[in-house]
C-alpha positions as CSV (number, residue, x, y, z in Angstrom):
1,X,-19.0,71.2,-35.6
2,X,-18.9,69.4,-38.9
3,X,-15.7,71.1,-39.8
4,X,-13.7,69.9,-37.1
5,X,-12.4,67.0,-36.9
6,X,-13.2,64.4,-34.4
7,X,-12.0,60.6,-33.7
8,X,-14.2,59.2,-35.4
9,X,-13.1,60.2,-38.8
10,X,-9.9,58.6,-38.0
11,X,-10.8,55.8,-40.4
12,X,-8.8,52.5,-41.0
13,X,-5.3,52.8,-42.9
14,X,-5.5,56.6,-41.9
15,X,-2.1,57.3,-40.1
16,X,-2.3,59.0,-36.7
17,X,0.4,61.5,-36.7
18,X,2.8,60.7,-33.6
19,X,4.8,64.1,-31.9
20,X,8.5,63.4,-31.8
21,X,9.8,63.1,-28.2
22,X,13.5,63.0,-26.9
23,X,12.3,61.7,-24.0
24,X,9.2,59.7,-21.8
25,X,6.5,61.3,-21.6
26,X,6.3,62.3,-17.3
27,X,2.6,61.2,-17.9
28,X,3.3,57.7,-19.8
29,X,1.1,55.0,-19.1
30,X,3.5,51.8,-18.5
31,X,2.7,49.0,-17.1
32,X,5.7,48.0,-14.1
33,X,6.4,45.5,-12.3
34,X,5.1,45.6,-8.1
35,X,6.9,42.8,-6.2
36,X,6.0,44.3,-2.8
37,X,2.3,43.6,-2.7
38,X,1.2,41.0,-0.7
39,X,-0.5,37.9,-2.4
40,X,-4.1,37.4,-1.6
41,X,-5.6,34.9,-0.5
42,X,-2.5,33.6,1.8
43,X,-2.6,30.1,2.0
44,X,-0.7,27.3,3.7
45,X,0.4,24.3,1.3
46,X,-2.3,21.8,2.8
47,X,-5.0,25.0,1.6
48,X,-3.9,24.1,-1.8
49,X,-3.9,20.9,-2.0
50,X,-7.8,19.8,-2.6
51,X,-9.3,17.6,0.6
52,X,-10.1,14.4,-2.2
53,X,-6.8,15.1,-4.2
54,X,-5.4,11.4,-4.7
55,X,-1.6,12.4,-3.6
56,X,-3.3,12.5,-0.1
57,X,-4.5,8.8,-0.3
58,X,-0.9,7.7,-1.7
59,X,0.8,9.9,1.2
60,X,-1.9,8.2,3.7
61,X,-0.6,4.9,2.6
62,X,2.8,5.2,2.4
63,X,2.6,6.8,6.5
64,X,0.8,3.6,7.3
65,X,3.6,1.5,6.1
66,X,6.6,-0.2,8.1
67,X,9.9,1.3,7.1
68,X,11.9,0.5,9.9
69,X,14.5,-0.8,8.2
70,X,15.6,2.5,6.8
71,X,14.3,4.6,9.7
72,X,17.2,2.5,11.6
73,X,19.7,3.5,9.8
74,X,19.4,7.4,10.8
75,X,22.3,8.3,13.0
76,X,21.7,11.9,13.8
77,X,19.7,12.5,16.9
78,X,20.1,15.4,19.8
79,X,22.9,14.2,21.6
80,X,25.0,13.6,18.8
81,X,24.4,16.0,16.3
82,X,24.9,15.4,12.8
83,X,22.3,17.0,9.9
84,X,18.7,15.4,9.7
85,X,17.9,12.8,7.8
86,X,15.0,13.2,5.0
87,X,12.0,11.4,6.5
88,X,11.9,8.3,3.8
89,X,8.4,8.5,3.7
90,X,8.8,11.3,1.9
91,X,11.1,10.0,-0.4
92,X,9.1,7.0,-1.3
93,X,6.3,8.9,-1.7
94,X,7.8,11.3,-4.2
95,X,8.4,8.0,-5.7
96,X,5.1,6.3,-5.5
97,X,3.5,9.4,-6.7
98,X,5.7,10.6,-9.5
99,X,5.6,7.1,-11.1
100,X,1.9,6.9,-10.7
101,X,2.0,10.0,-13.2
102,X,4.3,8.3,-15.6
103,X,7.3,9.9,-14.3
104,X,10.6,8.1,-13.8
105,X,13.3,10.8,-13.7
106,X,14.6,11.7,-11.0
107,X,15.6,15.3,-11.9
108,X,12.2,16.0,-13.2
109,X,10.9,15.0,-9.7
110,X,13.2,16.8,-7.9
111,X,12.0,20.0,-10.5
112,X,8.6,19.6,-9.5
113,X,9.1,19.3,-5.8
114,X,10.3,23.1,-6.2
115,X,7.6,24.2,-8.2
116,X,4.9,21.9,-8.5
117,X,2.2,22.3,-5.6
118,X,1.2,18.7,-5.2
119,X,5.0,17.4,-5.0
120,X,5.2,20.4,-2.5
121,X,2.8,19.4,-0.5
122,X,4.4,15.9,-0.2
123,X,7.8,17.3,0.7
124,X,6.0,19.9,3.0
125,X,9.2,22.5,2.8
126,X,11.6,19.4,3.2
127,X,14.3,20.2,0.3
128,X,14.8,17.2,-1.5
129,X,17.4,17.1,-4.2
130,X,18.2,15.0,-7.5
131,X,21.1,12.9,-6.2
132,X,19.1,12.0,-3.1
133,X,15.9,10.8,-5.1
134,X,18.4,9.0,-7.3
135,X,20.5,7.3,-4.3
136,X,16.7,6.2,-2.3
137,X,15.5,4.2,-5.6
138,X,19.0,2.5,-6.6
139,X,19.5,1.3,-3.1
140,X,16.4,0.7,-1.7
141,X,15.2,-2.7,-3.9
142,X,15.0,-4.7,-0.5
143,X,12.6,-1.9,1.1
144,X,10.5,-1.7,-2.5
145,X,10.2,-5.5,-2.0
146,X,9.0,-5.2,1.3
147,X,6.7,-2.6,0.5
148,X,5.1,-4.5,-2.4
149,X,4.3,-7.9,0.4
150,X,2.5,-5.3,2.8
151,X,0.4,-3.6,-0.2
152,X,-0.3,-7.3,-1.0
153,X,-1.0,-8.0,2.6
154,X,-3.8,-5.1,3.0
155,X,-5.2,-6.6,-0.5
156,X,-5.7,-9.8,0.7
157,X,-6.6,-9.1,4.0
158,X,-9.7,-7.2,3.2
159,X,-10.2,-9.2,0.8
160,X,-10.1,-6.7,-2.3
161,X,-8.1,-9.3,-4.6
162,X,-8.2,-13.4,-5.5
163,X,-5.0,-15.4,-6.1
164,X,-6.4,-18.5,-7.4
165,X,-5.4,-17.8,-10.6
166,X,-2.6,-15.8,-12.1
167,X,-1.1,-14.7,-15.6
168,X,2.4,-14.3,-16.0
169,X,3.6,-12.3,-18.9
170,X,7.4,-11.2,-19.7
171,X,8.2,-7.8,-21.5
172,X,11.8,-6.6,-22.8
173,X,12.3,-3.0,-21.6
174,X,15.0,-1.0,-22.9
175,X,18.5,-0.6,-20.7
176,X,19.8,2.3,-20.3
177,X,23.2,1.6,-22.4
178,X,23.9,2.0,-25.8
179,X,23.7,-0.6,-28.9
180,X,27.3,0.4,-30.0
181,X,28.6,0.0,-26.0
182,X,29.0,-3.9,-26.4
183,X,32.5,-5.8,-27.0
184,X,34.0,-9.0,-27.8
185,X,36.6,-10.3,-25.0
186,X,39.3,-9.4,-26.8
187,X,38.0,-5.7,-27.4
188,X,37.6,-5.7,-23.7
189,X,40.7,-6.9,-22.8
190,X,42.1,-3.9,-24.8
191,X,39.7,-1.3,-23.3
192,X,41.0,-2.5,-20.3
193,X,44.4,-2.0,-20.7
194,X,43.8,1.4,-21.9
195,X,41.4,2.2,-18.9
196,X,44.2,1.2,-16.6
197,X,46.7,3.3,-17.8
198,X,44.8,6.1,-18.1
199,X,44.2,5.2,-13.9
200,X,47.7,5.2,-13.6
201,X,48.4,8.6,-16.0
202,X,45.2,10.6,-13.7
203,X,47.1,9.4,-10.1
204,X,50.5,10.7,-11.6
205,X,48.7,13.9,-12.1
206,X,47.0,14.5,-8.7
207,X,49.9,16.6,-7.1
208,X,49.6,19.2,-10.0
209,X,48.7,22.1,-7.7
210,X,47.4,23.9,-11.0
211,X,43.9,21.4,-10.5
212,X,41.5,21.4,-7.7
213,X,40.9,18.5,-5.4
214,X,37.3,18.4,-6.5
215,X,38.5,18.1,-10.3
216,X,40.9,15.6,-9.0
217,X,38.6,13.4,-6.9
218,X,36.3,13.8,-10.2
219,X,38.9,12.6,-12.9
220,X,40.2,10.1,-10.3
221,X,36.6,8.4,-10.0
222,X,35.4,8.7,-13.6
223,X,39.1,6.6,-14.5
224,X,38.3,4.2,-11.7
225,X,34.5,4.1,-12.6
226,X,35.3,2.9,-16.2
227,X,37.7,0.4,-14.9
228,X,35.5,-1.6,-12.7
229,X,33.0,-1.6,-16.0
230,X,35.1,-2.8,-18.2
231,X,36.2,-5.5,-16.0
232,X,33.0,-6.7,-15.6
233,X,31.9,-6.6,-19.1
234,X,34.3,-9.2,-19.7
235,X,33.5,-10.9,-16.8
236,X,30.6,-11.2,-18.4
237,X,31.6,-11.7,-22.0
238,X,34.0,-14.7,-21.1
239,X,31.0,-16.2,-19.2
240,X,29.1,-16.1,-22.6
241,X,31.9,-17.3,-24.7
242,X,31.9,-20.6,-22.4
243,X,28.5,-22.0,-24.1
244,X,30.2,-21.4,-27.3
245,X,32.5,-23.3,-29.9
246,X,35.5,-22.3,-31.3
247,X,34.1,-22.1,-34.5
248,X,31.0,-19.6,-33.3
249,X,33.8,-17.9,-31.2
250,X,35.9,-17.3,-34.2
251,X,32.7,-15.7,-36.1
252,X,33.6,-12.1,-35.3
253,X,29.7,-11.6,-36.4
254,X,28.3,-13.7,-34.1
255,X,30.8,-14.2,-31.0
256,X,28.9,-12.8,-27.5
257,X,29.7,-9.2,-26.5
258,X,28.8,-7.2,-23.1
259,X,28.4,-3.9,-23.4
260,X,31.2,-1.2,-21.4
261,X,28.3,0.2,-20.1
262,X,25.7,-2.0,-18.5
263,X,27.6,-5.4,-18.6
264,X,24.5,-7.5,-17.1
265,X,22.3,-6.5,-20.4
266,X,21.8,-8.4,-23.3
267,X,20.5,-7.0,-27.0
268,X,17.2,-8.7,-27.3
269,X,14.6,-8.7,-30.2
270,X,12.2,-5.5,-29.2
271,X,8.4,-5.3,-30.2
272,X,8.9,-3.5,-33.5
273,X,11.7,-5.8,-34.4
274,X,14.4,-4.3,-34.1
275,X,17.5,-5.4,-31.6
276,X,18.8,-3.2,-28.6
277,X,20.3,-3.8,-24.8
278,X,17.6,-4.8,-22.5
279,X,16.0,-6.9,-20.0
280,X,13.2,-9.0,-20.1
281,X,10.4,-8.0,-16.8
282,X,8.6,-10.3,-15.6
283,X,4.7,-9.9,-14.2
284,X,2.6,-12.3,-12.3
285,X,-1.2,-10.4,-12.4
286,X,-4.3,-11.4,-10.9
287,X,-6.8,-12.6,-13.7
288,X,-10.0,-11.0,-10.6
289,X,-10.3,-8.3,-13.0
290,X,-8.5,-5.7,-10.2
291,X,-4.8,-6.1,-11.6
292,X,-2.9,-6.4,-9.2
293,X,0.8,-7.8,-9.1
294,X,1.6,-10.2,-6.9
295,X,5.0,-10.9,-8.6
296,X,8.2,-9.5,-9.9
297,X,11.3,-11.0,-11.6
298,X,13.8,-9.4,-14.1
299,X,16.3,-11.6,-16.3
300,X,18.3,-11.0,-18.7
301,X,17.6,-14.0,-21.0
302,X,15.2,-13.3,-24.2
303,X,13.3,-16.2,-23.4
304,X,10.6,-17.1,-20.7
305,X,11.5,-20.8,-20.0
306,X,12.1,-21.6,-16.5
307,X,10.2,-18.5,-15.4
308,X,7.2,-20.0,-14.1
309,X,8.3,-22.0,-11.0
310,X,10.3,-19.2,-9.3
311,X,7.8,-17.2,-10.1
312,X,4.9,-19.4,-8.1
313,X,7.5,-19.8,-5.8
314,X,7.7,-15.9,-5.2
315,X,4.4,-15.6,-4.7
316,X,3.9,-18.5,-2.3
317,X,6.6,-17.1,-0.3
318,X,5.5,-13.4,-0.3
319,X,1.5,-14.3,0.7
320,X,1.4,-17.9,1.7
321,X,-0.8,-19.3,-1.4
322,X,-0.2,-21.5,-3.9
323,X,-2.2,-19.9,-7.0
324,X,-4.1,-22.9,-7.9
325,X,-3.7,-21.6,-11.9
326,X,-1.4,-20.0,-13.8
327,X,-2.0,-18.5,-17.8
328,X,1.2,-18.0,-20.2
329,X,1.8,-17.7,-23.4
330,X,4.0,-20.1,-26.0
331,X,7.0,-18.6,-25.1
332,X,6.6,-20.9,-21.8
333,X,6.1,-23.9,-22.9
334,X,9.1,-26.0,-21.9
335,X,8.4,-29.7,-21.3
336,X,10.2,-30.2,-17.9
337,X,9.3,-26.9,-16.3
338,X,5.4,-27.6,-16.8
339,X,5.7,-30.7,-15.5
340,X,7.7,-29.7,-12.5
341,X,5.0,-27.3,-11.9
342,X,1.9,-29.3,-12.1
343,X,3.8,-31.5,-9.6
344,X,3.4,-29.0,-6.9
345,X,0.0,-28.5,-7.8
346,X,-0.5,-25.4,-9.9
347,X,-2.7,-25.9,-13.3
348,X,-0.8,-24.6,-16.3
349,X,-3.3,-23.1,-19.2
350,X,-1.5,-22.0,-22.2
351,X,-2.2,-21.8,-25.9
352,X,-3.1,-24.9,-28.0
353,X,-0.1,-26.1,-29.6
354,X,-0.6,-25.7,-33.7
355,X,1.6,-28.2,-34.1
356,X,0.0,-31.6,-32.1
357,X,1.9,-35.2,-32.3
358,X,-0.3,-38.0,-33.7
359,X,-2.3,-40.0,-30.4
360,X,-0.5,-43.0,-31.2
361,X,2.7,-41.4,-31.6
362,X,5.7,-42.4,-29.3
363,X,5.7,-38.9,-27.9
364,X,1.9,-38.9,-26.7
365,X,3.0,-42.5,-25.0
366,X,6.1,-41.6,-23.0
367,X,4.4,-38.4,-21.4
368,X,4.6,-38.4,-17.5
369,X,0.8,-38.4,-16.2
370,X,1.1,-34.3,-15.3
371,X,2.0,-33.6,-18.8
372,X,-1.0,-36.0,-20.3
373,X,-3.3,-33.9,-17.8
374,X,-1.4,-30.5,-18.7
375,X,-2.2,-31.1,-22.9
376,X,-6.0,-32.9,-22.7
377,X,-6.4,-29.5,-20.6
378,X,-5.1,-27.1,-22.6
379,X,-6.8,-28.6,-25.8
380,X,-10.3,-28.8,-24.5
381,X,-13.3,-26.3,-24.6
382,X,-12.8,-24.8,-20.9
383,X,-9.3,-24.9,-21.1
384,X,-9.4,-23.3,-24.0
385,X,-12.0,-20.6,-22.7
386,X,-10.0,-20.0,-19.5
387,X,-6.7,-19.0,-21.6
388,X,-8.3,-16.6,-23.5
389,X,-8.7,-14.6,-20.3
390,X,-4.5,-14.1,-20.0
391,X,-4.0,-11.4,-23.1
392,X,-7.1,-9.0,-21.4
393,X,-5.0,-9.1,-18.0
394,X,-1.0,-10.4,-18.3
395,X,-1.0,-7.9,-21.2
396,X,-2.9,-4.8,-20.2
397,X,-0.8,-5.0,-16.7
398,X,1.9,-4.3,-19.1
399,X,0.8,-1.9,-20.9
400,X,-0.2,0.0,-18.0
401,X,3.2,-0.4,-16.4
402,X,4.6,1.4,-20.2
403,X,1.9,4.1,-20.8
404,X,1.3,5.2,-17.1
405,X,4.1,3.8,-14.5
406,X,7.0,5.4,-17.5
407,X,8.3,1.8,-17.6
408,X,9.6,2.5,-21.1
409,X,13.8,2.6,-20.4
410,X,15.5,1.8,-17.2
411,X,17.2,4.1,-15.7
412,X,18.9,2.3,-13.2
413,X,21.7,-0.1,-14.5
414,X,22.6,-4.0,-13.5
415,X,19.8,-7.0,-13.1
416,X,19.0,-5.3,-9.6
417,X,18.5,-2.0,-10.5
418,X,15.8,-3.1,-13.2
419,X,14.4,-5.4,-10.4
420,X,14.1,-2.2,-8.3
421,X,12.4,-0.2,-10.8
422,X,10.3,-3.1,-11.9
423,X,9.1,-3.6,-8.4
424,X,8.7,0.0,-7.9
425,X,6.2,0.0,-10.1
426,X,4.7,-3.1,-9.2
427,X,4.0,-0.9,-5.5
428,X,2.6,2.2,-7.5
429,X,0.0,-0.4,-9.5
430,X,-1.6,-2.1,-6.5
431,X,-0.8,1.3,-4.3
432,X,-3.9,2.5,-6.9
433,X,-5.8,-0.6,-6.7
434,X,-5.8,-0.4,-3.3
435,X,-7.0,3.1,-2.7
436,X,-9.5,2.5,-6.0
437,X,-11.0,-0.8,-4.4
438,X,-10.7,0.9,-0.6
439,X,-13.1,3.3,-2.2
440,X,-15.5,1.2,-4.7
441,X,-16.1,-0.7,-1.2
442,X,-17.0,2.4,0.7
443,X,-19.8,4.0,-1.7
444,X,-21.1,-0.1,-2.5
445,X,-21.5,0.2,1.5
446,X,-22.8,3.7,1.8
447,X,-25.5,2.9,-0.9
448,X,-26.3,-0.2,0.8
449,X,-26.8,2.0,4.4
450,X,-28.9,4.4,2.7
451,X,-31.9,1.5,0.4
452,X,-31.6,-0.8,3.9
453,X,-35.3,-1.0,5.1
454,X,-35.4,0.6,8.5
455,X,-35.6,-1.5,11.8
456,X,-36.9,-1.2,14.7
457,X,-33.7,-1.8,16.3
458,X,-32.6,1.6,14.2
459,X,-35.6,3.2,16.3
460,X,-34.2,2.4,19.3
């Protein structure tokens, strides 16, 4: 025995001497692959979807809502024929979901709703494709605008939010166009020429029987496509060169461009200060401490004057209440517009103005009686102590709409498209509040059930 040698004098950095084969081993151990099995346990997608998952309170919304303004539009039926529509409940809640996890590509959706269990489950073996996700969102601002009043509506009707005061709060999010995209006029009218004689050059070519019809149809549209863009880039550009004087038109610096991409965006001083296309969201946020939005409104303007007005008046219209206060920041403070708005009967709170003119002084005398009210306001103790509220609420409902409704670039081009994905997220915000405060109400009511003293009524 303690000649021979065993495994265990096989020490470490001893080689193990391998036998030369010219071919597998018969007896090999190898692990292969078995497709063939059956998977256990076999579950349906509802199995795998958890009973309190949240995508089943967003799906149990979004059934509960009216959307018979698309579900009109669906021509197919038995009689006819024709393939069946996509049930746009599923659509929107794809929608309302994804962006509720930050996610604001439509490809990516479209990814998950093949592989992802939860967007799955909402498309319950539906197939639902890129270009469809990306057609439902572009076109559907008028239906996202009418979701957003009937989420408001449940809010208010049990009573789960407060509009008597409001903040309103603008933010520039980026466009989805390039800094090096915008023109002067007269580059435009150049582009243009060139764009339309490439249209002509691509026609000329469509009886070449060497190219498809799809490549064609293709080279046809693209030509067309950046036409109609050009065109209204300078549309836009000559509208901007209108305000302007020959002299400030002659400054090739300085003179407005559009860009040949998104010709409604303007290049606006960002957060980190630098300058790129965007436009400049607008929300209006309950200060009750839920956060909900109440209002939307996109511009294309860097500034905020003349925002507060329509913006009350958006409001009023969508849930029949005059918020009886509204907090902004400096960047609101135009003299005519606060005063046209304490007119109507909404108090203004913004920040104290560093910069105060003297009591005596011509411009304290000649104030209208609203703006007198509007400054001895905003200068004393409570008024003071009321503003400080609008940063902890205008500003957070921003922030959330950046870091968790993917509100970051806008993926959708034109003043209506950013209005649609502004609004869109506006729905996914108070969608959450609403199942969140739905739910705080239900335990506060469940705890109360449980400490209430018995009576004898109960013993009957």
């Amino acid at each position: 025995m303690s000649g021979a040698t065993t495994l265990f004098d096989v020490g470490p950095g001893i080689p193990i001497e391998r036998v030369a084969r010219t071919e597998l081993a018969p007896n090999a151990l190898v692990r292969r692959p078995m497709r063939d099995q059956f998977e256990i346990p076999v579950m349906t997608l509802d199995e795998r979807i958890a009973t309190d998952h949240p995508v089943r309170a967003i799906v149990a919304l979004v059934d509960g809502l009216d959307l018979r303004a698309i579900e009109l539009e669906i021509d197919s039926n038995t009689v006819q024929g024709g393939r069946p529509a996509i049930d746009p409940r599923i659509l929107l809640s794809l929608w309302v979901w994804g962006t509720s996890r930050g996610e604001s590509m439509a490809s990516e959706i479209a990814r998950r709703a093949q592989s992802d269990d939860v967007y799955r489950w909402i498309c319950g073996n539906v197939p639902v494709g890129e270009r469809k996700l990306a057609d439902f969102r572009a076109s559907r601002g008028a239906v996202f605008a009418s979701v957003l009043t009937q989420v408001i509506g449940a809010l208010m009707s049990e009573k789960l939010i407060e509009l008597h005061r409001l903040a309103q709060d603008g933010m520039r999010v980026r466009a989805w166009s390039g800094a090096d995209s915008f023109r002067r006029a007269q580059t435009l009218e150049g582009l243009l020429e060139e764009a339309r004689t490439h249209v002509n050059a691509v026609l000329a070519e469509s009886n070449d029987p060497k190219r498809s019809l799809v490549a064609k149809a293709a080279a046809e549209r693209g030509a067309k496509d950046r036409v109609a863009r050009i065109e209204r880039a300078l549309a836009r550009a000559k509208t901007l060169s209108e305000a302007k004087s020959e002299e400030e038109l002659a400054d090739k610096k300085n003179a407005p461009r559009a860009s040949t991409t998104d010709a409604e965006a303007t290049r606006m001083k960002m957060g980190d200060g630098g300058f790129r296309p965007a436009y400049n969201v607008q929300f209006a946020t309950c200060a009750d401490g839920t956060g909900a939005i109440v209002g939307v409104s996109v511009t294309n303007r860097g500034n905020d004057f003349g925002e507060i007005e329509p913006m009350l008046a958006q409001v009023e219209e969508r849930t029949d209440v005059r918020p009886a206060e509204m907090l902004v920041d400096g960047g609101y403070l135009k003299q005519e517009d606060i005063e046209s708005v304490e007119k109507k009967g909404t108090a203004v709170y913004a920040p104290d103005p560093k910069k105060k003119a003297a009591p005596a002084s011509a411009t304290v005398r000649d104030r209208s009686a609203e703006l007198t009210t509007f400054y001895g306001r905003i200068e004393s103790p409570e008024g003071k102590a009321i503003y400080a509220h609008r940063g902890q609420v205008a500003e957070l409902a921003n922030a959330h709409a950046r870091s968790r409704f993917g509100l970051s670039v806008l993926l959708v081009r034109g003043l209506q498209g950013a209005l649609t994905i502004a609004t869109l997220v506006a729905v996914t915000n108070n969608a959450t509040i609403l199942i969140r405060e739905r739910a705080r109400r239900d335990t506060r009511l469940a705890i109360s059930e449980e400490t209430r003293e018995p009576t004898p009524a109960d013993g009957a």
